[in-house]
C-alpha positions in Angstrom: 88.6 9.2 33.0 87.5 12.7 33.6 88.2 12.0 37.5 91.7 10.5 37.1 93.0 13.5 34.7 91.7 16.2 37.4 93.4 14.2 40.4 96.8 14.0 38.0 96.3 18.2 36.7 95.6 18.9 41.1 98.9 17.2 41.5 101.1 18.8 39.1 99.9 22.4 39.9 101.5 21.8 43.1 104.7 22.2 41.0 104.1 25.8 39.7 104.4 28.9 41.6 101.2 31.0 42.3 103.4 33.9 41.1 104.4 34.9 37.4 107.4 35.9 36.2 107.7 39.9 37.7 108.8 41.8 35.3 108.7 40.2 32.0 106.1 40.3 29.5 104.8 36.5 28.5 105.1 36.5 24.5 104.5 33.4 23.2 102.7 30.0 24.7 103.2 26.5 23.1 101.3 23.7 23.3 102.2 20.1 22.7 100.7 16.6 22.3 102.7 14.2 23.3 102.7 10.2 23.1 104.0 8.6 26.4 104.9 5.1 25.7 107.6 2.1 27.3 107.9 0.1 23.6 106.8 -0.2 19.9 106.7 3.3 19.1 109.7 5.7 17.3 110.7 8.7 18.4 110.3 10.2 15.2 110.1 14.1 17.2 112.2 13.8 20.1 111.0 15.9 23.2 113.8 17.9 24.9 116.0 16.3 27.2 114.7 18.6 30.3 111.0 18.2 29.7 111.9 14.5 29.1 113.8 14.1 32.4 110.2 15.7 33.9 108.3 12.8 31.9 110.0 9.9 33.2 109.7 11.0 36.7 106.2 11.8 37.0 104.8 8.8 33.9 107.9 6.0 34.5 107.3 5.8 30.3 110.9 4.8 28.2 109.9 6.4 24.8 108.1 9.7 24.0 107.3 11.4 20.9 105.7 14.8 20.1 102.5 14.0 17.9 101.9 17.7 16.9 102.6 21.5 18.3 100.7 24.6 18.1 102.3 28.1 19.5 100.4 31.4 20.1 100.9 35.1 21.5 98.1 35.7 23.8 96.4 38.9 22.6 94.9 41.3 25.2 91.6 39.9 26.4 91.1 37.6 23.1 91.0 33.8 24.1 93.3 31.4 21.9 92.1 28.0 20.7 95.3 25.6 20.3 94.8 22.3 17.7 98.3 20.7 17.4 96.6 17.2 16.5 92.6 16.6 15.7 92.3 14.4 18.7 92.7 17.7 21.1 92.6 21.2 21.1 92.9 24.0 24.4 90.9 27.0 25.2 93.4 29.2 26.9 92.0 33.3 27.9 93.2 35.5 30.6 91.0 35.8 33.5 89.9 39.4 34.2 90.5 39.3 38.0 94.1 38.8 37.1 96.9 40.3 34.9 99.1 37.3 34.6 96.5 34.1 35.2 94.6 32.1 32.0 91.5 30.0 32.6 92.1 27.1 30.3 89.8 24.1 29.3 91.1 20.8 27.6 88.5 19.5 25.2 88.1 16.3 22.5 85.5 15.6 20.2 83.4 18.5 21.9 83.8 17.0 25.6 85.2 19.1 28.1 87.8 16.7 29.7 89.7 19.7 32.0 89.5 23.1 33.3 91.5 25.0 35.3 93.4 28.3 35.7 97.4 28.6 34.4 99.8 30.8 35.6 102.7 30.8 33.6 106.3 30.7 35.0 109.4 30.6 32.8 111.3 27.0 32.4 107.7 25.6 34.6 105.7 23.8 32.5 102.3 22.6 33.0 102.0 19.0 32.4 98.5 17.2 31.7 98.7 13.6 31.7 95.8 12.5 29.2 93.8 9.6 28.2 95.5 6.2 27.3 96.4 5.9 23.9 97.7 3.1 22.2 99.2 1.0 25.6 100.5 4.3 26.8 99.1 7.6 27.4 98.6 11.4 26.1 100.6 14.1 27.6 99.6 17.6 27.2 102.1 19.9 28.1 101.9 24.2 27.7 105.1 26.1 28.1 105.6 29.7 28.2 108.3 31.7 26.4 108.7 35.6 28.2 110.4 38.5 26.3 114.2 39.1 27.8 114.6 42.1 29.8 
């Protein structure tokens, strides 16, 4: 499992830009679980239509619901812990080598599952796909919000 989520992070990294937003300040990151499925389940918390769009072309899933959110400003060299839902939560700290770059690590039940580095990039999100979950998956997704200049 641990193998298939690294080969699927790899691949959607190639998405972002290795540059962040010049110029802005990043103020606030969110962090959601979400529940990737193609029947039986109710979209009780509808995901946006854009990040939906993003869904369905990288996971081929019909329905998706948000199972829990957790938002955070990133303090100045203190590392954030993000728990939207107890299955998961997400170490996230800047790296000191670089202003605008976060080491992260994706952990459940104590088990380091992912890490990697995260560059955030306005309207870029960084998608996760996660372990199967009820005959669908997990998809972890962290989105970045930048003061307006």
């Amino acid at each position: 499992m641990k193998t298939g989520l690294l080969t699927c992070l790899i691949a959607l990294l190639l998405f972002t830009s290795a540059h962040a937003e010049e110029g802005k300040k990043l103020r606030e990151v969110k962090f959601s679980l979400i529940h990737a499925q193609s029947e039986r389940i109710e979209e009780t918390m509808p995901v946006a239509p854009k990040l939906r769009k993003s869904l369905e072309t990288l996971f081929g899933y019909d329905k998706y619901r948000i199972l829990g959110e957790a938002r955070s400003e990133l303090p100045q060299g203190k590392p954030v812990t993000f728990q939207p839902h107890p299955l998961f939560f997400i170490k996230l700290s800047r790296t000191p080598e670089k202003l605008n770059c976060y080491d992260f690590e994706l952990i459940q039940n104590d088990e380091s599952l992912v890490k990697g580095k995260y560059v955030p990039k306005k309207e870029v999100p960084l998608i996760i796909r996660g372990p199967f979950y009820d005959q669908g998956n997990l998809v972890l997704v962290i989105e970045s919000e930048f003061d307006a200049k």
